[in-house]
PyMOL Python script that loads the backbone (N, CA, C, O; Angstrom):
from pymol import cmd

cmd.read_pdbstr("""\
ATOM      1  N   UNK A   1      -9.711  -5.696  -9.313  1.00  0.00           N
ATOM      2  CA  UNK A   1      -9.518  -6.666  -8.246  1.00  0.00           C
ATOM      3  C   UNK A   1      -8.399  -6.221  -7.302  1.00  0.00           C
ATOM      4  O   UNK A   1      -8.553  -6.134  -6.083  1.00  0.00           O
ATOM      5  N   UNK A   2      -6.979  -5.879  -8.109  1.00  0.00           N
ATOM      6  CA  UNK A   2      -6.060  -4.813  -7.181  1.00  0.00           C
ATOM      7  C   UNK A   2      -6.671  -3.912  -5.989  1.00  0.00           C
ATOM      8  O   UNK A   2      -6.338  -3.776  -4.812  1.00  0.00           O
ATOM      9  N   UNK A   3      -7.622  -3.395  -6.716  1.00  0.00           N
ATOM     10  CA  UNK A   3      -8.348  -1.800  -6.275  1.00  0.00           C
ATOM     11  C   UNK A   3      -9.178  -2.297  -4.570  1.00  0.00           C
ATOM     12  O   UNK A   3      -9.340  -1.571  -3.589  1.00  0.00           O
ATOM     13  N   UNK A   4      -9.515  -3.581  -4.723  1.00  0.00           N
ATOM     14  CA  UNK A   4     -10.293  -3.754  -3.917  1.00  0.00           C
ATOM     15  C   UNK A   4      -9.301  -4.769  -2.599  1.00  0.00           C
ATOM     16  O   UNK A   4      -9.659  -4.811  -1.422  1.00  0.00           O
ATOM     17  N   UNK A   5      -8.513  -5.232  -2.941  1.00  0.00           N
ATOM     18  CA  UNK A   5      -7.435  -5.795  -2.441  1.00  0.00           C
ATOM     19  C   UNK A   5      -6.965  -4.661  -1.862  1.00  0.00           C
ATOM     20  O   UNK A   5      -7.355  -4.790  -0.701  1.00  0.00           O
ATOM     21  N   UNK A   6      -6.402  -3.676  -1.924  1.00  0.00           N
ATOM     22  CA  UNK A   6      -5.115  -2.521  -1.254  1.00  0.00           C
ATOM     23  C   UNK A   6      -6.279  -2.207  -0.597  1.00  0.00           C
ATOM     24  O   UNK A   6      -5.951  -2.333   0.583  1.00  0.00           O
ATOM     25  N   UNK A   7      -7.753  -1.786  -0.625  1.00  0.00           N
ATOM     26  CA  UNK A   7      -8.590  -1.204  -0.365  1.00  0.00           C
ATOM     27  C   UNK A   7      -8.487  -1.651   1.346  1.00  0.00           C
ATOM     28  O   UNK A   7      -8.199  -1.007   2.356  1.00  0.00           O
ATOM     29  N   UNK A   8      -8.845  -2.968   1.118  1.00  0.00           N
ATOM     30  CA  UNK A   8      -9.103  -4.176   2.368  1.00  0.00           C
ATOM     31  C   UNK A   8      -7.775  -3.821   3.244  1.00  0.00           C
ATOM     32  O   UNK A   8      -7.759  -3.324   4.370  1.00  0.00           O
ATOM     33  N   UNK A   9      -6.677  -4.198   2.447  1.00  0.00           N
ATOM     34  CA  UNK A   9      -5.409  -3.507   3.461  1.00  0.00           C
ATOM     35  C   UNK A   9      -5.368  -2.645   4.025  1.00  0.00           C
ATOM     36  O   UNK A   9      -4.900  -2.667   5.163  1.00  0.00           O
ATOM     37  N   UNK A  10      -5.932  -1.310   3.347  1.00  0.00           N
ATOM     38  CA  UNK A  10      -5.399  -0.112   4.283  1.00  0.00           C
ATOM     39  C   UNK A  10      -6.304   0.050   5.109  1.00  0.00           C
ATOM     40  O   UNK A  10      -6.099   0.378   6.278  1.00  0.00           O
ATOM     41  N   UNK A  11      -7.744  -0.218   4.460  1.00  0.00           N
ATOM     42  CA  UNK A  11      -8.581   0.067   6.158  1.00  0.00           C
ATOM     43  C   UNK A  11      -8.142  -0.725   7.379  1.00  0.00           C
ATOM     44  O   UNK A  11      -8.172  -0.299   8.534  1.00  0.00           O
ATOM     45  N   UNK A  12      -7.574  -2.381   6.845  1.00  0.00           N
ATOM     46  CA  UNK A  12      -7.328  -3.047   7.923  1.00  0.00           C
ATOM     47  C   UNK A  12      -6.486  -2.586   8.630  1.00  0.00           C
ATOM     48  O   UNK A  12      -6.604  -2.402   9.841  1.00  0.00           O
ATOM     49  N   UNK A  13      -5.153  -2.247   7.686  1.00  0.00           N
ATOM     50  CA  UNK A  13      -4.212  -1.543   8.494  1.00  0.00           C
ATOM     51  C   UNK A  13      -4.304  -0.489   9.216  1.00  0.00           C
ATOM     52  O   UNK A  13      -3.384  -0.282  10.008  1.00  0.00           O
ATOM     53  N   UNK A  14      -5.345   0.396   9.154  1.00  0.00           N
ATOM     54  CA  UNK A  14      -5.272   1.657  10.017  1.00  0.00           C
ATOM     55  C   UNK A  14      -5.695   0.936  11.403  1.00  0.00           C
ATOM     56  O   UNK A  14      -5.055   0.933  12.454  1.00  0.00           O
ATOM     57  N   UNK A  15      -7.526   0.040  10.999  1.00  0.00           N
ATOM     58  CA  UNK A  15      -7.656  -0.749  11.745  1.00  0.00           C
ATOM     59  C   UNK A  15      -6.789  -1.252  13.258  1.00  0.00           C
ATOM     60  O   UNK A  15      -7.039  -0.921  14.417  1.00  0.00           O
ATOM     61  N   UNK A  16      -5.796  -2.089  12.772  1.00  0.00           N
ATOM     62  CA  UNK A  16      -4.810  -2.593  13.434  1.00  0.00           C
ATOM     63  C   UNK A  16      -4.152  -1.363  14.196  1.00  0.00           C
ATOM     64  O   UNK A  16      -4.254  -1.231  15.416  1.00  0.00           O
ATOM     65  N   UNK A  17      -3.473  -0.479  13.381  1.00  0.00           N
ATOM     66  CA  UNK A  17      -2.947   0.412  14.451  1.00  0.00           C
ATOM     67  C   UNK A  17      -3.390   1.150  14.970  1.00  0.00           C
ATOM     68  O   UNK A  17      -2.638   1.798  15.698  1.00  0.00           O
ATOM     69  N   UNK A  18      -5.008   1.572  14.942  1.00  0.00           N
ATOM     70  CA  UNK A  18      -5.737   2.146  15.868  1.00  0.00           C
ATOM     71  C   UNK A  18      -5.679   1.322  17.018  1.00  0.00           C
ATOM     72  O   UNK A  18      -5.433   1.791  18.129  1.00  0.00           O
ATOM     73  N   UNK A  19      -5.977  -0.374  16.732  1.00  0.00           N
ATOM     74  CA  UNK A  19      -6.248  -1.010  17.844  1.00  0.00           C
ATOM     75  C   UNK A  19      -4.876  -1.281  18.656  1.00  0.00           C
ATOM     76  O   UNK A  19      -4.912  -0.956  19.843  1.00  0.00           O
ATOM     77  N   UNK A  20      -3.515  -1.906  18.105  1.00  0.00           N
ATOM     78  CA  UNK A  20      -2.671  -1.522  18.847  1.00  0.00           C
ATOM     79  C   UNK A  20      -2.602  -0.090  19.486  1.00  0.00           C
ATOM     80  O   UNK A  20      -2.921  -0.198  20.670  1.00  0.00           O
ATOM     81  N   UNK A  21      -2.312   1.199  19.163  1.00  0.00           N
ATOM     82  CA  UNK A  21      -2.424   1.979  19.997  1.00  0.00           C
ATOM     83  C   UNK A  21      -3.263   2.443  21.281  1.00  0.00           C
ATOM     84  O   UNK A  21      -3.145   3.436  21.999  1.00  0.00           O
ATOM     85  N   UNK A  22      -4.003   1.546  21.304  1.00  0.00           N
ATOM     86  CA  UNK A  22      -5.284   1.598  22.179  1.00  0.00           C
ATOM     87  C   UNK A  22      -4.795   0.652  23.315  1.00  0.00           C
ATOM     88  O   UNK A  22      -4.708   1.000  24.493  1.00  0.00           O
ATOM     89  N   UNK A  23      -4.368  -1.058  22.647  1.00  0.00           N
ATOM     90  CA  UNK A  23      -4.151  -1.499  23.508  1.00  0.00           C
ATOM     91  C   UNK A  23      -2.799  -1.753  24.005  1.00  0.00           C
ATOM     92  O   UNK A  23      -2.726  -2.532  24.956  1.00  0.00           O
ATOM     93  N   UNK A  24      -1.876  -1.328  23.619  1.00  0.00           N
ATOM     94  CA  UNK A  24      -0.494  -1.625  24.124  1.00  0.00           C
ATOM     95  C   UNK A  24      -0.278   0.103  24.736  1.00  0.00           C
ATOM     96  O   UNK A  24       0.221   0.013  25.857  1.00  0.00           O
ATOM     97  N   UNK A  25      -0.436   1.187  24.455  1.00  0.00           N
ATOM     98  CA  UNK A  25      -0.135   2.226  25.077  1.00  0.00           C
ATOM     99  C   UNK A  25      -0.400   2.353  26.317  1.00  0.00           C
ATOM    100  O   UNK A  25      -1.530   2.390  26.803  1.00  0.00           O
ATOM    101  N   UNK A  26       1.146   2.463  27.182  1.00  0.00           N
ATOM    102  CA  UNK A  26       0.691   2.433  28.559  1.00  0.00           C
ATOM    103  C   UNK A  26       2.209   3.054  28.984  1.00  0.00           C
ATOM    104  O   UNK A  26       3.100   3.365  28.193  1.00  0.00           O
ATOM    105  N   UNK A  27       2.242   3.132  30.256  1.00  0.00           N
ATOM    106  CA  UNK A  27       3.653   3.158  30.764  1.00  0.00           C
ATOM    107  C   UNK A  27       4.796   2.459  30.230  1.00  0.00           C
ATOM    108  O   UNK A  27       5.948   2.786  29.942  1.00  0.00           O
ATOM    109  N   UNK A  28       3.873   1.002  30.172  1.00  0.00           N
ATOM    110  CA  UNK A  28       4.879  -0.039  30.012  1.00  0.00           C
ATOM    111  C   UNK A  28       5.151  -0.285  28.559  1.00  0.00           C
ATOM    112  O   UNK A  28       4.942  -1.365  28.006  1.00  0.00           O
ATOM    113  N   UNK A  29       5.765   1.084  27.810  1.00  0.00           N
ATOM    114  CA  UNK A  29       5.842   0.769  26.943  1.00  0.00           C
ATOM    115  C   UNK A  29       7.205  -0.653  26.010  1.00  0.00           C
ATOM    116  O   UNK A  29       8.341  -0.671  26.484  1.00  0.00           O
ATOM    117  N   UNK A  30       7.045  -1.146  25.411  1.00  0.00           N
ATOM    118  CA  UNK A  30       8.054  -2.192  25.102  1.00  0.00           C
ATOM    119  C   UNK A  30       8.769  -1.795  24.052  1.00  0.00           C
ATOM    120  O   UNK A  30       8.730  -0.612  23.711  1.00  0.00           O
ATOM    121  N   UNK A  31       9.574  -2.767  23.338  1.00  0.00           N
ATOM    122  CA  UNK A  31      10.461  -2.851  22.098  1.00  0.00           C
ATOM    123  C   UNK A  31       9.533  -3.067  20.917  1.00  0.00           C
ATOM    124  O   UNK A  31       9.488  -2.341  19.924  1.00  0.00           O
ATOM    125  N   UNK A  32       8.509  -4.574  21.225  1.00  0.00           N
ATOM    126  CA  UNK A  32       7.853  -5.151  20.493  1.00  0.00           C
ATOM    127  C   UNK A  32       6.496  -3.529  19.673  1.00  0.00           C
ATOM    128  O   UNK A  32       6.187  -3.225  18.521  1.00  0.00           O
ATOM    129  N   UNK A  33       6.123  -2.978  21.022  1.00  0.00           N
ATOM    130  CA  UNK A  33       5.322  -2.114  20.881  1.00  0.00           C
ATOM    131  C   UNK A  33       5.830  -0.950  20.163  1.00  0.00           C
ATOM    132  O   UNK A  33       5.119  -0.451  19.291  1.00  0.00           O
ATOM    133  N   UNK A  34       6.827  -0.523  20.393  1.00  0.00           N
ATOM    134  CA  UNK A  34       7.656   0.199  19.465  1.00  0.00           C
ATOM    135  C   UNK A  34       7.736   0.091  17.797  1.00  0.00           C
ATOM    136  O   UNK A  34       7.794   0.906  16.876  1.00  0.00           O
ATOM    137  N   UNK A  35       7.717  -0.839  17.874  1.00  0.00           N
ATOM    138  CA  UNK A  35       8.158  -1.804  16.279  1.00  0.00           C
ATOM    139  C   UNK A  35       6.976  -1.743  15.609  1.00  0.00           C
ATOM    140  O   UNK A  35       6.877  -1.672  14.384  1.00  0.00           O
ATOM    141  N   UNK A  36       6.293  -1.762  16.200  1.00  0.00           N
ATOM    142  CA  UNK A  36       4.814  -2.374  15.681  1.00  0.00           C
ATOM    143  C   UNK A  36       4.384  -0.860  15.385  1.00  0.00           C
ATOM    144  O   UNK A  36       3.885  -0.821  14.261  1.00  0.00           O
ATOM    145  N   UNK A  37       4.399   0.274  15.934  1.00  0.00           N
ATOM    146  CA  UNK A  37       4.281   1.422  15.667  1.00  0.00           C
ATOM    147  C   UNK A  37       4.625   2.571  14.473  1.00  0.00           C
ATOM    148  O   UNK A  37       4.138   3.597  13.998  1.00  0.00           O
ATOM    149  N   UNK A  38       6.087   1.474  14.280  1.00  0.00           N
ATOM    150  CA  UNK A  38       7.127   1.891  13.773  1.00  0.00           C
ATOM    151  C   UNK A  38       6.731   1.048  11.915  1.00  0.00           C
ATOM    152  O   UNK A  38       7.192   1.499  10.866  1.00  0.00           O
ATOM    153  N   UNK A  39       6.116   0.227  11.984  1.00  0.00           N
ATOM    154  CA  UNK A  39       5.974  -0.200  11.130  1.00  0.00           C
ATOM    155  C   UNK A  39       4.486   0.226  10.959  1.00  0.00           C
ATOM    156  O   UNK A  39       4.514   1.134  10.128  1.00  0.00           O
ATOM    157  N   UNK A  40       3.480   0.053  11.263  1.00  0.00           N
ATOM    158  CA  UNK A  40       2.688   0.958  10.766  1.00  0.00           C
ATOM    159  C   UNK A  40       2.999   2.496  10.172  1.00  0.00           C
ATOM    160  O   UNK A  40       2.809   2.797   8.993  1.00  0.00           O
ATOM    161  N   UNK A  41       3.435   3.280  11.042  1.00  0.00           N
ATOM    162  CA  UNK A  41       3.833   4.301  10.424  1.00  0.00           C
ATOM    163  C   UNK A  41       4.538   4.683   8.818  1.00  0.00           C
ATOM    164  O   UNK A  41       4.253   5.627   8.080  1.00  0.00           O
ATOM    165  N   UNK A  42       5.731   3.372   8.572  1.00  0.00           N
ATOM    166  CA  UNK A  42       6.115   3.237   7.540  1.00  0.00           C
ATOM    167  C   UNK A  42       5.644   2.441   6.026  1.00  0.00           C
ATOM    168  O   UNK A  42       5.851   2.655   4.831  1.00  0.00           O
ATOM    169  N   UNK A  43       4.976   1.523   6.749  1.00  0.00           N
ATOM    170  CA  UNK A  43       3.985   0.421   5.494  1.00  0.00           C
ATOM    171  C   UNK A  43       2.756   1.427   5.147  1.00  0.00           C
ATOM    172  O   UNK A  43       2.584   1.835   3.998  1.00  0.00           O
ATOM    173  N   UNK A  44       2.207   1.666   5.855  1.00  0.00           N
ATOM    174  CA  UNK A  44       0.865   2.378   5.278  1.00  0.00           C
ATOM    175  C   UNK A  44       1.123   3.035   4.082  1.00  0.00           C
ATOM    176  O   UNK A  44       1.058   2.483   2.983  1.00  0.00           O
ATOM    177  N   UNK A  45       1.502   4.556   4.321  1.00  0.00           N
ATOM    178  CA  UNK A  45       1.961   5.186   3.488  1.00  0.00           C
ATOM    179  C   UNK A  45       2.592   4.546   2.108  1.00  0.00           C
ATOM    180  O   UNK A  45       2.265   5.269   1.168  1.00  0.00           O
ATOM    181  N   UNK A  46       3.187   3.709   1.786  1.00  0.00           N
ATOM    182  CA  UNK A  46       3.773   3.127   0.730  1.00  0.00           C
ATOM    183  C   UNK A  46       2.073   2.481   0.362  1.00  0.00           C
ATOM    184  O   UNK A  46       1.444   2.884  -0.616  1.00  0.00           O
ATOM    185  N   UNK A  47       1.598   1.580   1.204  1.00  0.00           N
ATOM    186  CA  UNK A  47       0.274   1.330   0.681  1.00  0.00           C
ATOM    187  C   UNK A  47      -0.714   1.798  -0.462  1.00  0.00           C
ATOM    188  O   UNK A  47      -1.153   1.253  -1.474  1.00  0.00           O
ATOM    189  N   UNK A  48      -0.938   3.495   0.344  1.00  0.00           N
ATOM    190  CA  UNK A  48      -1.758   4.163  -0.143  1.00  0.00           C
ATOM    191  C   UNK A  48      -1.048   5.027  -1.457  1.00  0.00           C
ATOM    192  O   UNK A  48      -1.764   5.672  -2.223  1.00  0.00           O
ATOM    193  N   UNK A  49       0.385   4.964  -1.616  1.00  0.00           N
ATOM    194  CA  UNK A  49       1.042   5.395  -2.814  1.00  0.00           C
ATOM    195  C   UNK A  49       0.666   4.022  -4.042  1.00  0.00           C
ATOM    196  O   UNK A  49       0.106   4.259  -5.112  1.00  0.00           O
ATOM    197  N   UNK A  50       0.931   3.172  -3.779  1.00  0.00           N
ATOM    198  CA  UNK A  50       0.141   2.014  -4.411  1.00  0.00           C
ATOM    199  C   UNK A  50      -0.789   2.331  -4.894  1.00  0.00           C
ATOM    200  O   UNK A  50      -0.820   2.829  -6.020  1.00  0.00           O
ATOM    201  N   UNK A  51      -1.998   2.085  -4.024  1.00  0.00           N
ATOM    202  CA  UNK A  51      -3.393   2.417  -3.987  1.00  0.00           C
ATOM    203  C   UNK A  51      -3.143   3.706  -5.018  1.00  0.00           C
ATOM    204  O   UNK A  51      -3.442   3.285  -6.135  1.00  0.00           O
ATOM    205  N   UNK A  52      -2.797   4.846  -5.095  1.00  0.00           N
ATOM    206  CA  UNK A  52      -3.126   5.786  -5.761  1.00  0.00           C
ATOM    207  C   UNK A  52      -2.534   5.493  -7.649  1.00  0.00           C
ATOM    208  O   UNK A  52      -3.283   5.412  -8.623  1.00  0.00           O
ATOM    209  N   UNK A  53      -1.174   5.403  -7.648  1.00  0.00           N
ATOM    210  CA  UNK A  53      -1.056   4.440  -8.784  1.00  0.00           C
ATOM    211  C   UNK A  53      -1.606   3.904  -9.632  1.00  0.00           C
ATOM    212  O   UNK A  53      -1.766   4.003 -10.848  1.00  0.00           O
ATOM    213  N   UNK A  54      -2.037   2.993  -8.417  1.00  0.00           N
ATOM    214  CA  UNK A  54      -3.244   1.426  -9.158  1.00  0.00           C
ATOM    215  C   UNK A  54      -3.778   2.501  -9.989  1.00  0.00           C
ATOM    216  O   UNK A  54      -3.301   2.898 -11.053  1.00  0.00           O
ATOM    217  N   UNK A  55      -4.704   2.882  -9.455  1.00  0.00           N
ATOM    218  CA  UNK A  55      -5.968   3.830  -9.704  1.00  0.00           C
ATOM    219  C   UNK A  55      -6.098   4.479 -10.697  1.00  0.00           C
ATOM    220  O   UNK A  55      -7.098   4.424 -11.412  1.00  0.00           O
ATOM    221  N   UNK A  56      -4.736   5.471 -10.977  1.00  0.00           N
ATOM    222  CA  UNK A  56      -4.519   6.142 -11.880  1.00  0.00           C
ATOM    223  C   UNK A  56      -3.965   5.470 -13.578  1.00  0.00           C
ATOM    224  O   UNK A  56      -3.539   6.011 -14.599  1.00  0.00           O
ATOM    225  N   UNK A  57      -4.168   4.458 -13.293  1.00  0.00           N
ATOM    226  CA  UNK A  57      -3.637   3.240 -14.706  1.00  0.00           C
ATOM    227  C   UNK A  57      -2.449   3.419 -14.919  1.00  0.00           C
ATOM    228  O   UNK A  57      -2.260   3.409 -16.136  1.00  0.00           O
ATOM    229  N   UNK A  58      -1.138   3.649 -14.114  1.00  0.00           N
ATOM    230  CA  UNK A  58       0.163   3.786 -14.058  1.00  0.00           C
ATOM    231  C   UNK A  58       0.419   2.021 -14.874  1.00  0.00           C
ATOM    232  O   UNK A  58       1.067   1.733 -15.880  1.00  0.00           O
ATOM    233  N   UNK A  59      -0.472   1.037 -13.839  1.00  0.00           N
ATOM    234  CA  UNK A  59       0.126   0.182 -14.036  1.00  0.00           C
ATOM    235  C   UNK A  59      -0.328  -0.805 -15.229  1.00  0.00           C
ATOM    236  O   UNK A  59       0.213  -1.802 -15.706  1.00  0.00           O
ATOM    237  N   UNK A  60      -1.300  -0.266 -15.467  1.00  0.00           N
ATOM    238  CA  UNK A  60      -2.111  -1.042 -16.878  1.00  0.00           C
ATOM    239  C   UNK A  60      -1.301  -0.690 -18.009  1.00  0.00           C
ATOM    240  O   UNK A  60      -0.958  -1.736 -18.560  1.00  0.00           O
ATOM    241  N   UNK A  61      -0.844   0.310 -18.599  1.00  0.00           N
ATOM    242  CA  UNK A  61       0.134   0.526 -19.114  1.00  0.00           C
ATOM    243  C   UNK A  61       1.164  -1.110 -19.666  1.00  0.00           C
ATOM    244  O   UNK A  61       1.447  -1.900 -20.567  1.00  0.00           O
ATOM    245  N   UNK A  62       1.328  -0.718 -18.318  1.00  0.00           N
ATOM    246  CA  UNK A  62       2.720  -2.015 -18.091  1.00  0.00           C
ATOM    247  C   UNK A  62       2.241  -3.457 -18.506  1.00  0.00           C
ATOM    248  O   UNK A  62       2.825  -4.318 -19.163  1.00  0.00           O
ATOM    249  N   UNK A  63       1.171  -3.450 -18.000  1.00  0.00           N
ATOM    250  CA  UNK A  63       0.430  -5.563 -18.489  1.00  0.00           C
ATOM    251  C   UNK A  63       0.289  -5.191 -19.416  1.00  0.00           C
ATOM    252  O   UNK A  63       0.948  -6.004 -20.065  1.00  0.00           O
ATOM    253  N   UNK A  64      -0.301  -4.158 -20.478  1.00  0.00           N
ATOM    254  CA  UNK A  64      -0.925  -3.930 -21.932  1.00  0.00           C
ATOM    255  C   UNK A  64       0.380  -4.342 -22.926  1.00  0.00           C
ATOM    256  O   UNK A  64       0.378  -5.010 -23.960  1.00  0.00           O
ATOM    257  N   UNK A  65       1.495  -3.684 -22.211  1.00  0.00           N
ATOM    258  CA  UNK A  65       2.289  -3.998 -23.284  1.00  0.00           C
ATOM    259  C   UNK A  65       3.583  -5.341 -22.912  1.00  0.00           C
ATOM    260  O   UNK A  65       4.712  -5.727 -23.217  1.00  0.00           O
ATOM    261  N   UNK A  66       2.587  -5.584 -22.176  1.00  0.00           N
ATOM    262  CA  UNK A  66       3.223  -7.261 -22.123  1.00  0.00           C
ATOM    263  C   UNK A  66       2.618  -8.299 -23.047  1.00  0.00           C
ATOM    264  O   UNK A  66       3.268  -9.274 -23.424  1.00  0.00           O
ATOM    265  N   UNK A  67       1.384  -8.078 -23.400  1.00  0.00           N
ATOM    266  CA  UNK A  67       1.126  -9.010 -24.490  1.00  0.00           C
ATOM    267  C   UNK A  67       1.989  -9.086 -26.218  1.00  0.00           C
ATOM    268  O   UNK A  67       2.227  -8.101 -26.917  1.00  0.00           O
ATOM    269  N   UNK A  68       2.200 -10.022 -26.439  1.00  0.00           N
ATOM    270  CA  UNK A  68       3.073 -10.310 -27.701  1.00  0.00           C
ATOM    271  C   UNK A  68       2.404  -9.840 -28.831  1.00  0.00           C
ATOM    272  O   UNK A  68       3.008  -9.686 -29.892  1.00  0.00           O
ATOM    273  N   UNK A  69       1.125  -9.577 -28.698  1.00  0.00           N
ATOM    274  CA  UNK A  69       0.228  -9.226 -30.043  1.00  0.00           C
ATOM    275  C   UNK A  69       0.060  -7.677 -30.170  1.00  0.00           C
ATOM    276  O   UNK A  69      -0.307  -7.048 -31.162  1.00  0.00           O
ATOM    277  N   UNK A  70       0.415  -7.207 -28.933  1.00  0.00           N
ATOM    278  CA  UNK A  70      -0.191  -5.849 -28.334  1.00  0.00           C
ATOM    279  C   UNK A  70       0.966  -5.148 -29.710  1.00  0.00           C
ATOM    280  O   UNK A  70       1.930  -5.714 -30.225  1.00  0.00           O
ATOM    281  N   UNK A  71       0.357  -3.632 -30.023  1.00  0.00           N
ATOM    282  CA  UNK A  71       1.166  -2.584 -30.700  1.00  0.00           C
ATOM    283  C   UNK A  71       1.772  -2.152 -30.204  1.00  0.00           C
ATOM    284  O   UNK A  71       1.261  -1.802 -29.140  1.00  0.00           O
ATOM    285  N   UNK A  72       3.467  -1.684 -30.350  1.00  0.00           N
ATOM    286  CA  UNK A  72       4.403  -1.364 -29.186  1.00  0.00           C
ATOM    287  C   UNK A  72       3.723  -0.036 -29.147  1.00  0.00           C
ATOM    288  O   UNK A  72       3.037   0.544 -29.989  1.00  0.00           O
ATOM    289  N   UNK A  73       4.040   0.238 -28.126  1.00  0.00           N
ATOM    290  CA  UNK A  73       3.720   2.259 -28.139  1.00  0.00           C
ATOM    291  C   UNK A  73       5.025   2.886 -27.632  1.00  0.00           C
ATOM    292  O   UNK A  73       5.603   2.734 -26.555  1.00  0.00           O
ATOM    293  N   UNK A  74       5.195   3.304 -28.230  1.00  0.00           N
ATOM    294  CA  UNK A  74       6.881   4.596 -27.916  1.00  0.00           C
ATOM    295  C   UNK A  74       5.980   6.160 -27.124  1.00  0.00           C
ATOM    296  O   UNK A  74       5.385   7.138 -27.577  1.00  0.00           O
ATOM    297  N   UNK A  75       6.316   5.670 -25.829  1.00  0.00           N
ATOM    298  CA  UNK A  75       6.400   7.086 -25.261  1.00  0.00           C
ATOM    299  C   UNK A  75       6.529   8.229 -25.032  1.00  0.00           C
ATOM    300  O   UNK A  75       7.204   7.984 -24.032  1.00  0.00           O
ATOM    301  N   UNK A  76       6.495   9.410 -25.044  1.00  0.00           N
ATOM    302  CA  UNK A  76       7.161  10.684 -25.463  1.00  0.00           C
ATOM    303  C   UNK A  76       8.357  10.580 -23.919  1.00  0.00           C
ATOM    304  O   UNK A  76       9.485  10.959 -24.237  1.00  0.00           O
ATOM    305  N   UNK A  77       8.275  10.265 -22.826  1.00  0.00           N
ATOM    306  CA  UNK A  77       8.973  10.085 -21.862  1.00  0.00           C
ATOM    307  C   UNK A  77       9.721  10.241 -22.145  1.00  0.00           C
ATOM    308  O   UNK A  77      10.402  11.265 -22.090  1.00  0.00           O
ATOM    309  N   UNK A  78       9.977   8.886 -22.741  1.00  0.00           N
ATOM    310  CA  UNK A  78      11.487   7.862 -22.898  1.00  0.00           C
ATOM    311  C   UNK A  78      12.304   8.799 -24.066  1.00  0.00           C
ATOM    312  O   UNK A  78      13.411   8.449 -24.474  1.00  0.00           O
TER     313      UNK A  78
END
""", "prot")
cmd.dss("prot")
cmd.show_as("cartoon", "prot")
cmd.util.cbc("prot")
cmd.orient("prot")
């Protein structure tokens, strides 16, 4: 359900800043337009690091051993 959630985001988000760049790029460029650029540029990317994560069961891990019944598992990591 994650998977399909970030999914919806990032297309939207490219979405969006395709369409801002389309329609605010002009001479007149602004502050607001700036920002908005500026934040696409920076949110996405964190997005799709998400998105890749998710994916890879980084985070299932983590809920599995939140249950009280669950078997602890000791990491070689740690």
């Amino acid at each position: 359900m994650l998977t399909i959630i970030l999914i919806i985001l990032y297309t939207s988000g490219f979405v969006l800043m395709f369409l801002t760049l389309l329609l605010l790029d002009d001479e007149r460029t602004t502050f607001l337009n700036s920002m908005i650029k500026l934040a696409g540029i920076i949110f996405w990317p964190f997005v799709l690091i998400w998105y890749l994560l998710e994916s890879a069961g980084v985070f299932r891990k983590f809920s599995k051993s939140a249950s009280p019944d669950a078997p602890v598992e000791h990491d070689s990591w740690l």
